[in-house]
Structures are given as C-alpha cells and as structure tokens.
C-alpha positions in Angstrom: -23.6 3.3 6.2 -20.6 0.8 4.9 -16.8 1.3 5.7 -14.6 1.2 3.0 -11.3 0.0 3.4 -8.5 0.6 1.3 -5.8 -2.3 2.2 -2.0 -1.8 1.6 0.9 -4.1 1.4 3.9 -4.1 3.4 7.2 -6.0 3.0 8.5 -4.5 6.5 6.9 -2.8 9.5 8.2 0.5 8.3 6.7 0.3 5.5 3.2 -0.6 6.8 4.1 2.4 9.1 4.5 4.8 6.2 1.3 2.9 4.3 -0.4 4.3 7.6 0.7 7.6 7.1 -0.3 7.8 3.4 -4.2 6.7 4.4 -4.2 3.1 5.0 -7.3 1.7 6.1 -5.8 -1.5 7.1 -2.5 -3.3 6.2 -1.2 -6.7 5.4 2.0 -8.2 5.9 4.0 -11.5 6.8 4.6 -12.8 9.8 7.9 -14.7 10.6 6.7 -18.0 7.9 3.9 -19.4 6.4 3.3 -16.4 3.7 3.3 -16.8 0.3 6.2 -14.2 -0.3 9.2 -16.0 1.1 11.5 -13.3 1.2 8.9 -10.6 3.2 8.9 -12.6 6.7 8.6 -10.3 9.7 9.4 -11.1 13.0 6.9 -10.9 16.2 8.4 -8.3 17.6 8.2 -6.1 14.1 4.2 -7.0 13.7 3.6 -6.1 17.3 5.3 -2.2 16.7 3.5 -1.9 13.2 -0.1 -2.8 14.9 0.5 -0.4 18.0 1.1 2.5 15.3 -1.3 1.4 13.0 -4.4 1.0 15.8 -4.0 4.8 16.9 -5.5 5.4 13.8 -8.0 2.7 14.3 -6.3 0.7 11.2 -6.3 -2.3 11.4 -3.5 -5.3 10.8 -3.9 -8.9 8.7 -1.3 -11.6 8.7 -1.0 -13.4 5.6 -0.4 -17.7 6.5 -1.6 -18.2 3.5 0.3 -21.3 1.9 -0.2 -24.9 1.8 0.6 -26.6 5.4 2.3 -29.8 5.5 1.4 -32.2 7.9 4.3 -32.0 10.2 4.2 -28.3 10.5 1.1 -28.0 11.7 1.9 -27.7 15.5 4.3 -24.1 14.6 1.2 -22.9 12.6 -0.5 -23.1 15.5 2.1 -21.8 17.7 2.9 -18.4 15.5 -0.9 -17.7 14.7 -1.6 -17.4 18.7 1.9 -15.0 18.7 0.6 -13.2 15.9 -2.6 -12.6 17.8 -0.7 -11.8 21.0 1.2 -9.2 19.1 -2.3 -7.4 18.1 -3.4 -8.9 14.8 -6.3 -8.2 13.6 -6.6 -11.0 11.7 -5.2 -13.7 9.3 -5.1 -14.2 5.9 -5.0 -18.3 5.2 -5.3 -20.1 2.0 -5.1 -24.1 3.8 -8.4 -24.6 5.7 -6.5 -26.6 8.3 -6.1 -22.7 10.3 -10.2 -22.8 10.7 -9.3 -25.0 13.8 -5.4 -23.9 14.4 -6.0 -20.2 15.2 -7.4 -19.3 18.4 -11.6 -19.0 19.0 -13.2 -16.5 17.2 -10.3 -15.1 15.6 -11.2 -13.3 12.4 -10.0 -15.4 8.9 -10.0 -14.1 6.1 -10.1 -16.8 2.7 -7.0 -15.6 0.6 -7.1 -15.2 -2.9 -5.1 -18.4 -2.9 -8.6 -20.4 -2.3 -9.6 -19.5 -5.9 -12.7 -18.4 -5.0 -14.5 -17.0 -7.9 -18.2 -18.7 -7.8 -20.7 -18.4 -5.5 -21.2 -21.6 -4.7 -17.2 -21.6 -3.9 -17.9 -18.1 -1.9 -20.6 -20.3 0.1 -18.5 -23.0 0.8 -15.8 -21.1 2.3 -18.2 -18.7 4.1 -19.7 -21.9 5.8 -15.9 -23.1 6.7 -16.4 -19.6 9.1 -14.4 -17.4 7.2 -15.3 -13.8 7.9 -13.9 -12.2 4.7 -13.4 -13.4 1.1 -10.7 -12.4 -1.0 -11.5 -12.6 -4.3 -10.2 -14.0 -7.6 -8.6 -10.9 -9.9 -10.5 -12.2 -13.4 -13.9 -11.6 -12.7 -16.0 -9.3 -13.6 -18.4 -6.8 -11.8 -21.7 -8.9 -12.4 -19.8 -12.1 -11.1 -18.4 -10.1 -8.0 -22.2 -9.3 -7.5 -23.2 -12.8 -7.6 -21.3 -13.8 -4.9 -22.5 -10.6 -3.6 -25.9 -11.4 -3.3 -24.8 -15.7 -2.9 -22.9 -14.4 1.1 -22.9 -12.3 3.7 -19.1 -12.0 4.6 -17.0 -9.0 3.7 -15.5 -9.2 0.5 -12.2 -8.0 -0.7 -10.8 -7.1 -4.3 -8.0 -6.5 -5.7 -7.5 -2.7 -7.3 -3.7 -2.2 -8.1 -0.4 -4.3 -9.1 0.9 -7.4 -10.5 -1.2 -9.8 -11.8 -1.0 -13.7 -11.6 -1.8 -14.6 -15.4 -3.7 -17.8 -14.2 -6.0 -18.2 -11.5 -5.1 -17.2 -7.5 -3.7 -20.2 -6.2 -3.6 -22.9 -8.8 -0.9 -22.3 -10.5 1.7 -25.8 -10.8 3.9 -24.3 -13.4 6.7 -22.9 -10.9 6.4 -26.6 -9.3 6.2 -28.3 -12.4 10.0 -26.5 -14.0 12.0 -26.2 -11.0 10.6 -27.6 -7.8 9.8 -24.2 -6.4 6.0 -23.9 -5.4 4.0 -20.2 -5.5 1.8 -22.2 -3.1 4.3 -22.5 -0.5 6.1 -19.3 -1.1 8.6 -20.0 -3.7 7.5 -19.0 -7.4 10.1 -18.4 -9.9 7.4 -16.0 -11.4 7.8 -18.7 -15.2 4.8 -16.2 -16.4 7.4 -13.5 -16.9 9.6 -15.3 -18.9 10.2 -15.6 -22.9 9.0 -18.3 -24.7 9.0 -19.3 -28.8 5.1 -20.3 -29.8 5.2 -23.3 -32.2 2.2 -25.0 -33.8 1.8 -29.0 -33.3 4.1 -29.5 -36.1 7.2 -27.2 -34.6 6.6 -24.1 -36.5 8.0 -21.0 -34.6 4.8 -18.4 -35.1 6.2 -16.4 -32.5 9.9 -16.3 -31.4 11.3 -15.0 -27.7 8.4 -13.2 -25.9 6.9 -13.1 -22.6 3.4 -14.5 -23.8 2.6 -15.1 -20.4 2.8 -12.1 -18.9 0.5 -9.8 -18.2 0.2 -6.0 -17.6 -0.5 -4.4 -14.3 -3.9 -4.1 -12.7 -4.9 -0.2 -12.0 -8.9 0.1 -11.0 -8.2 3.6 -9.2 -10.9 5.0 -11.1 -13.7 1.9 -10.7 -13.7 2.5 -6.8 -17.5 3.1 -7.4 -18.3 0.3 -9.3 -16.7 -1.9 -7.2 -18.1 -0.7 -4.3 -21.9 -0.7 -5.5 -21.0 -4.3 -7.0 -20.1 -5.3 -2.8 -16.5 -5.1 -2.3 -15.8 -3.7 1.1 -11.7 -3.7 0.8 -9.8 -1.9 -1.8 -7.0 -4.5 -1.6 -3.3 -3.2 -3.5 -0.5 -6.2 -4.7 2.5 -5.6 -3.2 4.5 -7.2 -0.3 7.5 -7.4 -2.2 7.8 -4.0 -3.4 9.6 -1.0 -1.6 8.5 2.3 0.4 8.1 4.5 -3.0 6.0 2.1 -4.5 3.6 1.6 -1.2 3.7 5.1 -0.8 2.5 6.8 -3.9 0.3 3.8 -5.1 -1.9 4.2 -1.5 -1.6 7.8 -1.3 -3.3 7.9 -5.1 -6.0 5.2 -3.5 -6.8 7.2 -0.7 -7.4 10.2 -2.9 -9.6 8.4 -4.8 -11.4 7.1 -2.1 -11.7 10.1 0.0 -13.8 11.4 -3.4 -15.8 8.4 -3.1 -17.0 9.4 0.7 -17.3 13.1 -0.5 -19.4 12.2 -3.0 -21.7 10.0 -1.5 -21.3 10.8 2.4 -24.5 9.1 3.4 -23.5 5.6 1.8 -19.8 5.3 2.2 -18.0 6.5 5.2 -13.9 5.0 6.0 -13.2 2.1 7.8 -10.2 4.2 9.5 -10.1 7.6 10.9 -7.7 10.4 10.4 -6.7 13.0 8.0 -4.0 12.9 5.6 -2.2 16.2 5.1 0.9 17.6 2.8 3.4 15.6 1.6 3.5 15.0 -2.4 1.0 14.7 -4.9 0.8 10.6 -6.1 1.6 9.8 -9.6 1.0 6.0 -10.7 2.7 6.7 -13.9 5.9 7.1 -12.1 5.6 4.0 -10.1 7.2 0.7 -11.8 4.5 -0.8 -14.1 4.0 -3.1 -17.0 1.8 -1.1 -18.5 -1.8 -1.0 -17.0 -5.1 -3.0 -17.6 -8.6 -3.3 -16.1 -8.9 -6.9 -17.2 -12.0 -8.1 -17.3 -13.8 -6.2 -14.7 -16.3 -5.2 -17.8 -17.2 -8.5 -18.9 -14.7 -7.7 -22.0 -11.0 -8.9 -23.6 -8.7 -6.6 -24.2 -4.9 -6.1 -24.7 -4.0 -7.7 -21.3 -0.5 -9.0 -22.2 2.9 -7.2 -21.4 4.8 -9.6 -23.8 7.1 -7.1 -24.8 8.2 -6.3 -21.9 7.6 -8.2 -18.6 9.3 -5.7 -16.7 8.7 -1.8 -15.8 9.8 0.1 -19.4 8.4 3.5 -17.1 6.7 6.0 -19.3 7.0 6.7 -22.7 9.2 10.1 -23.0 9.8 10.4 -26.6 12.2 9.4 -29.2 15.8 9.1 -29.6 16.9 12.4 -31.6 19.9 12.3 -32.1 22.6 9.9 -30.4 26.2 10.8 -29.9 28.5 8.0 -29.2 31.2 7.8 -26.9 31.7 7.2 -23.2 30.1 9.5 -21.9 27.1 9.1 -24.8 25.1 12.2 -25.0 21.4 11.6 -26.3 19.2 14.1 -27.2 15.3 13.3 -26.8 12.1 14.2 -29.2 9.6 14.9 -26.4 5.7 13.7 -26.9 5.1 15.9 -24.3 6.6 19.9 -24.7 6.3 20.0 -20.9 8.4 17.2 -20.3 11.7 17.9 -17.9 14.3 15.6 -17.5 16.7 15.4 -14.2 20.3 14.2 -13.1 20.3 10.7 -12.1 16.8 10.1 -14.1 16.5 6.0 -15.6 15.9 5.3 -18.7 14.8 2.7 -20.7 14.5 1.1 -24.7 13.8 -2.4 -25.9 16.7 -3.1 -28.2 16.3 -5.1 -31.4 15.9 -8.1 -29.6 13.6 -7.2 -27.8 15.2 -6.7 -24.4 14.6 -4.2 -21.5 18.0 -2.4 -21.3 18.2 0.6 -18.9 20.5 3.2 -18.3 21.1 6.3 -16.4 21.7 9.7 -16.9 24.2 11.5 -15.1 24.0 14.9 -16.4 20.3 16.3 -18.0 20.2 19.1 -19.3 17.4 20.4 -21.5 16.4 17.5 -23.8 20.2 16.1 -23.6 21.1 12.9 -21.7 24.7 12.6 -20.8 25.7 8.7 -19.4 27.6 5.5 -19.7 27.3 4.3 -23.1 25.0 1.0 -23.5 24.5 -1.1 -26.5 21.7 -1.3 -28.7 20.6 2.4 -28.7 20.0 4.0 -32.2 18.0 7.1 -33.3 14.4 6.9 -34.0 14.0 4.4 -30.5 11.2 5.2 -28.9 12.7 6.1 -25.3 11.1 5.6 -21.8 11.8 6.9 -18.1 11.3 4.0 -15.6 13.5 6.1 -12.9 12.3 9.9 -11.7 14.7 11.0 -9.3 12.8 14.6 -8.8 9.7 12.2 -7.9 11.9 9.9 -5.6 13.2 12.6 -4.4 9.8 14.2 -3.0 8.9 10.4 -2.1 11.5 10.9 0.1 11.6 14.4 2.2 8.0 15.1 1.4 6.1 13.0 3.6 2.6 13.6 4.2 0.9 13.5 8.4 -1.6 12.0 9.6 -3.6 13.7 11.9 -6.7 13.0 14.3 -8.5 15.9 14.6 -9.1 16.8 18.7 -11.5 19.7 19.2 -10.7 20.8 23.1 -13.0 23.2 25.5 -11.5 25.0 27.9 -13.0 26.9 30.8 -11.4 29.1 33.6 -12.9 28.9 36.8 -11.1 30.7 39.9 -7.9 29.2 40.8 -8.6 26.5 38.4 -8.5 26.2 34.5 -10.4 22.9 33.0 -9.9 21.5 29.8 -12.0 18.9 28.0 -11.4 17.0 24.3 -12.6 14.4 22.2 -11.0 13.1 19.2 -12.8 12.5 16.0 -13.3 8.9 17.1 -15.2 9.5 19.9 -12.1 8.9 23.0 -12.8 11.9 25.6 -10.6 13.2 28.1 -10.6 16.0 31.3 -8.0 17.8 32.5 -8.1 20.2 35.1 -5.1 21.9 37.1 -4.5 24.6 39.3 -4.3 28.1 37.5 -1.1 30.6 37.9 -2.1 33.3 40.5 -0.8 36.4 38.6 -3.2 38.3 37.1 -3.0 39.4 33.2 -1.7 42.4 32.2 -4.0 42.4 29.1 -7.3 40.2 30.1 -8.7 40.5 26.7 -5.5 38.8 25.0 -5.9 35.5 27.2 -7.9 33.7 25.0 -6.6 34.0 21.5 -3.3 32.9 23.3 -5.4 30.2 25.0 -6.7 29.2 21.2 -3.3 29.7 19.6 -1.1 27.3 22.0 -4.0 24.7 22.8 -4.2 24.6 18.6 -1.5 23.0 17.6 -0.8 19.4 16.9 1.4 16.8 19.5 1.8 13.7 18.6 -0.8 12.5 15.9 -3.3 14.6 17.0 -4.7 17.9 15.9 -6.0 20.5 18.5 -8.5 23.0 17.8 -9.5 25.0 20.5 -13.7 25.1 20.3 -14.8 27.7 23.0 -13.1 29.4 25.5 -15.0 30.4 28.8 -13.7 32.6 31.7 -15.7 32.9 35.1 -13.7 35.8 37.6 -10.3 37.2 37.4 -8.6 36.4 34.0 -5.0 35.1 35.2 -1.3 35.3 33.2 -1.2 32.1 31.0 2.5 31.7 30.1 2.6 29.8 26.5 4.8 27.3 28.5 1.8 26.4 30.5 -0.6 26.3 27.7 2.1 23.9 25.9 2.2 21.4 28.9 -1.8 21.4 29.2 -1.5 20.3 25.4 0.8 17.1 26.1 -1.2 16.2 28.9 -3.9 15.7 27.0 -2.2 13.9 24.2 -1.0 11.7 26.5 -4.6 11.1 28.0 -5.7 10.6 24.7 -3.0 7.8 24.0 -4.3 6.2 27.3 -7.6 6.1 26.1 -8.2 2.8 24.2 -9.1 2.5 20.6 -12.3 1.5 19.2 -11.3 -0.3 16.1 -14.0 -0.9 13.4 -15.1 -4.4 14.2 -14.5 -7.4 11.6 -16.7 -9.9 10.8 -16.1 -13.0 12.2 -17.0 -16.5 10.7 -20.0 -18.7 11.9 -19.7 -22.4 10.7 -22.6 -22.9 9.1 -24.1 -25.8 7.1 -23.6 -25.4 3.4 -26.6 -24.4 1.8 -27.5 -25.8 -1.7 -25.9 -29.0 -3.2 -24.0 -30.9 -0.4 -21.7 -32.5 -2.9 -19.3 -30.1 -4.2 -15.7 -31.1 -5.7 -12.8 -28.5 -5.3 -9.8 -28.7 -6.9 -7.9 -27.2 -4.0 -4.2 -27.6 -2.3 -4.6 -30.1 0.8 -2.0 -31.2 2.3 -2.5 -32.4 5.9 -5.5 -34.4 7.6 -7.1 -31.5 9.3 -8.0 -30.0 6.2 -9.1 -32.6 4.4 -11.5 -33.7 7.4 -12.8 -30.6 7.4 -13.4 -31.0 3.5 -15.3 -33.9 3.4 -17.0 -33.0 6.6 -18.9 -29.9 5.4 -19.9 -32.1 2.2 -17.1 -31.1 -0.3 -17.6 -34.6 -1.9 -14.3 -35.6 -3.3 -11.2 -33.6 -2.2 -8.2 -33.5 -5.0 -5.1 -33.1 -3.9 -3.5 -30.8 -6.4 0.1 -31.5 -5.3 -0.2 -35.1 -6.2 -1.4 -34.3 -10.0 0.9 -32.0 -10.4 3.7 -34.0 -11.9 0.7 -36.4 -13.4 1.4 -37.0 -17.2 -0.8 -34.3 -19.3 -1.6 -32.7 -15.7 -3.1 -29.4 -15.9 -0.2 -26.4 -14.7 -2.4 -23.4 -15.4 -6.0 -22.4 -16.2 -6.5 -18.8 -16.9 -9.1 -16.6 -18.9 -6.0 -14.8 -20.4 -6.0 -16.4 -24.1 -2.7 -16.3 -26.3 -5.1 -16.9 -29.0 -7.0 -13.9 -28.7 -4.3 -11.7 -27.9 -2.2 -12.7 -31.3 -5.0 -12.0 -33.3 -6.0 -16.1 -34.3 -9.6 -16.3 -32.1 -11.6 -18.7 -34.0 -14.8 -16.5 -32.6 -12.9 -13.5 -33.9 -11.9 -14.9 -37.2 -14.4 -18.0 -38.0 -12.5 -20.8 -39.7 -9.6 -20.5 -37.6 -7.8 -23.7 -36.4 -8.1 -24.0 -32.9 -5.3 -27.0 -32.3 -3.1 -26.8 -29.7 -0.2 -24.5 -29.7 2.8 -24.8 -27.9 5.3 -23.0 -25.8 9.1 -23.9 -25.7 11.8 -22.2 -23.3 14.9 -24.3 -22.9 14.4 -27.4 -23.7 11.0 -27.5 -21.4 7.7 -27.6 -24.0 3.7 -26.8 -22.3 1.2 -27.6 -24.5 -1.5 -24.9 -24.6 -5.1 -25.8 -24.8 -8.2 -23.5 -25.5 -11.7 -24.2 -23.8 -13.7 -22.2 -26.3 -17.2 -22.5 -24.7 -15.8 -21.4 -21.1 -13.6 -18.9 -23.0 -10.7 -20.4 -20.5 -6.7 -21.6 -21.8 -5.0 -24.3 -20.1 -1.4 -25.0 -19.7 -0.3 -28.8 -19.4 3.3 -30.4 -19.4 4.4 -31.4 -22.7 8.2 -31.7 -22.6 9.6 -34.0 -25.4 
C-alpha cells in the first residue's frame, strides 16, 4: 500500500501549525537562510516548535536550502543544516549538490524543483547523487512523470496548486539579467509578472502593455488520481510567501480531495500522516487569491495558460456594473451572474480599467446588490466586476478552525480496589494505567459504566477517547466524574510520552549512474564541492550558468509556454505563418524571443539596444 502525502507551505511556524491542523501530511518551510524566498526565513528555535507539533501527528518537516551556495559560505551551510537536523527536520530540500556532502550521514535530501529535473536521464542522475526524493518540474505531463517513473526508484514529488514559474524550475536568468537580483539565490523581482509592448524585428507594436509572461495559477485538485497512478507520492502546494487564509483553505480543499482518494481506493492508497480532521469551514479555492486557474500541460496539450490581463488576483467574477452613482461615497449597484450571489460589508472588489490595470476597492456598506465605498477612478457601467476580498469567508477562516484529532480507543476494567485502563491510538502507541479505586460503593451500580464511557470519551489534548468495553469483577464502587477526568489526562499525557513512529523517508544511496556516463547539465554551480561531485559521477562538462548569464545573446528563459501560440500566430496552427523573432520591450530593456518549433520550447535572450 503507498502513502500519499499532501505537502503544504509555510512562511512561519504558525502557519505550518495551522497547515497541520487543516490535514497536512508534511510541511515545508525555511530555515534561518539559504531558501529561495528571502523574506520567509525562520529561526531554529521556530522550526524546532513547528516539528514537535507537527510529529504528534506523525507529519513530517522539510527545510528548503535550496539556492545556489557560493564558495565561501559553505562552512554556515554546513553549520545550519546539522541545527536544522537538531531541531527535528525531517529533511532538506537543496537545489546545489554541494549539500550531498554538507548535511550530516544519511540525512534525507530531497532534489528541489530548482534542479530542473524533468527527464529521466536527469531523474537518474540526481537519484545516483543519493537524493531520496525528486521534486519535479511543473511543465510536464503525465506520460513524462511516468517515465521518470519507471527510469527511478526514489519518491517523487509534484506540484498540484499555486503560482507558476513561466520558465523552467531553476533556470531562470531574467531577474539576474534586469536588476542584479537572482530567483536562484533568493531574490527574484518576479520580471514574468510585468507588462511588456510585443514588437516584431522591425519595431512594430503587435501588442502594447501586457503581462505576456505571466501565467495563470496551477489547480490539479481534481487529477489527484492521475497523478498518483502516474508515481507521484507528494501532493506538493506553492506557497511560502503567502498568508494563513491562503494555506488554510487551499490544504483543507487538498486534504478533502485526498481523503476521497483513500476512500475510494482503500487497499492502494492509504496517508502518509495520521489523524482526523474535524469541523471548521468548508474550503473554497475560488475565494483564495488566484490568477485564474490552469492544468497546464499535465494532458500532453496547450491551452490558455497566460494571465496577461491581469498578473494579479482579479477574485471571482461577480457580475457587471449596473448602475454607478458618483460621489464620495460612490454607490454601485451590481448585475449578478449568479442570483444566489450575496455581498458583505468590508467585501474587495476589483475591475481592469481601460488601461488595463487591476484597480481594487472596497465596500464599506453592502446591501443587497448595492456597494457603497470610496470613489476610485476608472469605473463605468457595463464593467464586468470581480470580488478578490470575501470578508464572510475570512471571517470563517478565522474563528472556524477545524481539529485535528487522533482517535484513542481505551479499555477499562474494574478489579477490586483497583480500576485498570488500557489505550492505543490509531497509530499503534499503547499505554496502561492502573490506580487505586475509591472505596465507596455506588448508589446506582448499573449507572457506572455509561458514566465510565461518557467521561473516559471525550478528547484532551489532540486525542480522541472512545471508551471500547467496560468490564467490572466484584463490588461496583462511586466513580466521581472528577476521577474519571484525571484518569483521562493521565493517559494523554502517557500517550505524549510515547514516541512517534513517523512514516519513514527514503534515503539516497550513491549509486553509479546507469546508462551513458557523459551527460552535460546546464545547472547553477557555484563552489568546488559541487562541481567535483559533477564531474565525478560522469556529468561530462559542467556549465556554469551564472557565468553565461550576462554572455552576449545568452539564453535568460526557456519555457514551453509560447507567446506565439497564445496570440493566435502558431505557424503549426496557421501554416504560412512567419516564425521570426519577436520582441519584448519594458523600459528601455528589449529580450528577443525565440521559438524552437520541433521541441515546441520559447527562449528568452538579452537584446537591449
């Protein structure tokens, strides 16, 4: 039977807390450097809390390290992975191969997405580095997953939900390329999401002041099962930057989907985690910030991948502008698409004005299809009009939290002078208990037991109680509820004592690389250890992709996404068309765009002039 995981960001350890409670299987997050979100460091301190919650569950915790290391820095690497470790990692998440011989022996690694890794013959490589887990590129498709499926025998993680880099994991040079800033060390000005005029080799503007680089949202909540028949053991959701609502609702909705997954095929799949989610609020991805949504190419397929229009969350679609009532306060009234729809105070909205721009705004007072608010600019009748802010749903978010519970099923038997107690938890921790008995008899014997099941069953802690049987030998004594309450704690806190059995990760062997020895990687190495360890597991000729990066005509970007395609001017689509170079232009810098038809691939090079 296969665990499946369902993995969850978090920017801080309360967030991975809540992520927990919402039906995490495991959780990643940054340590105190070395992760490619600069702003989402955590300290030691902070990773050690989130793993000591997280492991009573039996989830597990990954650290990401995974950006280029520079030779000098080498020595703190290896100082904060063994802290990291100390804390209670579970593992680490590493893009520079330098960490196979920083972190400590036999510490699990998992490849980040950063590696690029979307070949088997790449897959093998890493695998015979003695990386445990591959996490894999977001462009392919099901049959390629499967390849490197059937090409390896690590785990293999996927991502299912969130922002999507628009070239491929970890070999992106455009953020380095305009401002100095590298997304391999952390520090992307995310250039992808900003607005560019499309000229032709001659200067012609074909398209003026979009985002033709950006692209929607990934959402697979509903490909679980593909992806899991296809290999993919972890359900992996983008997100370290984002806040609690966010993580909360997107992982509560995965969770959902997998628990289905397990129901449906209970002999198969099973969770790599244990615990029940209960209560709280009902998920709803619509209402969490989005650029629309896309499955990409999981299919094999193109489709309408861009969010050119708007790079940022417009929320969803509402209606139209009705009628608009100028003024300060403005008063809008709303042509709903759907009759059910209800609006609240303090909702956000949203409209693209004529130039194209996300402008949002808020309204203070709701009532029936009216919006009363601050005037804004831009806003005429007939807009189509969007709400990017529920604050009914945030509010929920909020105050309706769900609970995680381990179910405890507890036998208790009454001997004289002596009541015994026994429990074990769902994953398999047992404990005894057994104290002295009060000396007073019952008044009513044959009450004693539903007031045994009643106090024993309730929850403490994380756990669950339900009391199995109940057995009496001799006189049936007085068993106060206060009693009964205090024979509960004592075995929640026996339980607690009782050490976790986490689901075990696979752990790298260094193998020899199978197949072809000579093998040339395009990859980010930066300091000798990696670059050693390149050449000496047959890599052949190690480019350093820093040092082209400011090459002239070097390559910035290579990505399946196609402008081409999406505007219509595919020369498979429509035979005869020209397929010369176009160009992008955002103040004063120019990228010349190139299209490898036979690898159905577009490449982004420096072109400023």
């Amino acid at each position: 039977m296969r665990a499946l995981e369902l993995l969850a960001p978090a920017r801080t350890a309360d967030i991975g807390i809540a992520a927990v409670d919402c039906g995490a299987d495991a959780v990643y997050i940054a340590g105190p450097a070395f992760g490619a979100r600069q702003a989402a460091g955590n300290d030691i301190g902070d990773i050690r809390r989130l793993c000591d919650y997280a492991h009573r569950f039996g989830v597990r915790i990954f650290v990401t390290a995974n950006t280029v290391i520079y030779e000098a820095e080498l020595p703190d690497v290896r100082r904060m992975v063994r802290e990291v470790a100390d804390a209670g990692a579970d593992a680490l998440i590493v893009q520079d191969p330098a960490l196979v011989q920083l972190a400590p022996e036999g510490f699990p690694l998992h490849a980040s997405t950063q590696c690029a890794i979307r070949t088997p013959q790449k897959a093998r490589f890493l695998e015979s580095l003695g990386f445990g887990r591959l996490v894999l590129e977001r462009e392919l498709s099901l049959d390629q997953v499967r390849a490197i499926r059937a090409a390896v025998g690590c785990e293999l993680e996927f991502f299912v939900h969130g922002a999507l880099c628009v070239c491929y994991s970890g070999q992106c040079y455009l953020s380095e390329h305009l401002s100095l800033r590298s997304a391999n060390r952390g520090a992307c000005i995310q250039a992808c999401r900003s607005r560019y005029d499309l000229e032709d080799a001659s200067g012609k503007v074909l398209v003026r002041n979009k985002a033709l680089l950006s692209l929607k949202d990934y959402n697979l909540v509903d490909r679980l099962e593909d992806l899991a028949e296809a290999g993919v053991d972890s359900f992996k959701i983008e997100g370290r930057l984002k806040g609690m609502a966010y993580v909360q609702n997107v992982v509560r909705a995965y969770s959902e989907a997998l628990d289905a997954l397990v129901r449906k095929a209970p002999d198969r799949y099973r969770r790599a985690s244990f615990g029940t989610v209960r209560g709280g609020f009902a998920p709803d991805l619509a209402k969490t910030f989005n650029r629309g949504y896309t499955q990409l190419y999981l299919d094999g397929r193109r489709g309408a991948w861009s969010s050119m229009e708007a790079p940022t969350s417009l929320g969803e679609a509402i209606g139209t502008v009705a009628r608009l009532r100028p003024g300060d306060p403005m008063a809008v009234t709303v042509r709903p698409a759907d009759p059910g729809l209800v609006l609240h105070n303090g909702d956000g909205f949203a409209f693209l004005d004529r130039k194209g721009e996300v402008v949002g705004f808020r309204g203070d007072v709701c009532e029936g299809m009216t919006i009363r608010g601050k005037r804004v600019e831009g806003l005429t009748e007939g807009m189509p009009l969007y709400r990017n802010v529920d604050a009914a749903f945030g509010r929920r978010l909020e105050t309706d939290r769900p609970v995680r519970e381990i179910a405890v099923q507890v036998q208790v038997r009454m001997v004289p002078g002596r009541l015994q107690a026994g429990a074990v938890s769902e994953d398999g921790r047992r404990v005894d208990f057994s104290v002295p008995a009060p000396t007073a008899a019952a008044e009513h014997p044959e009450r004693i037991p539903e007031s045994v099941r009643t106090q024993l069953g309730k929850h403490t802690g994380p756990y669950a109680f339900t009391v199995a049987s109940v057995e009496i030998d001799g006189e049936v004594p007085f068993l106060p509820a206060s009693f009964l309450n205090g024979i509960r704690r004592s075995l929640s806190e026996a339980l607690d004592r009782q050490p976790v059995r986490l689901l075990p990760l696979r752990r790298g062997m260094p193998s020899e690389l199978p197949g072809p020895a000579q093998v040339t990687y395009r990859d980010n190495v930066a300091n000798s250890l990696s670059r050693k360890l390149y050449r000496s597991r047959g890599a052949g000729t190690v480019e350093d992709a820093y040092e082209l990066t400011h090459r002239p005509g070097a390559e910035l970007m290579r990505t399946r996404y196609c402008i081409r395609h999406e505007l219509g001017l595919c020369p498979r689509q429509h035979p005869g068309t020209n397929p010369a170079p176009l160009y992008l232009r955002n103040n004063g810098r120019r990228l010349r765009l190139t299209f490898d038809c036979p690898s159905c691939e577009m490449t982004v090079t420096a072109a400023d002039g």
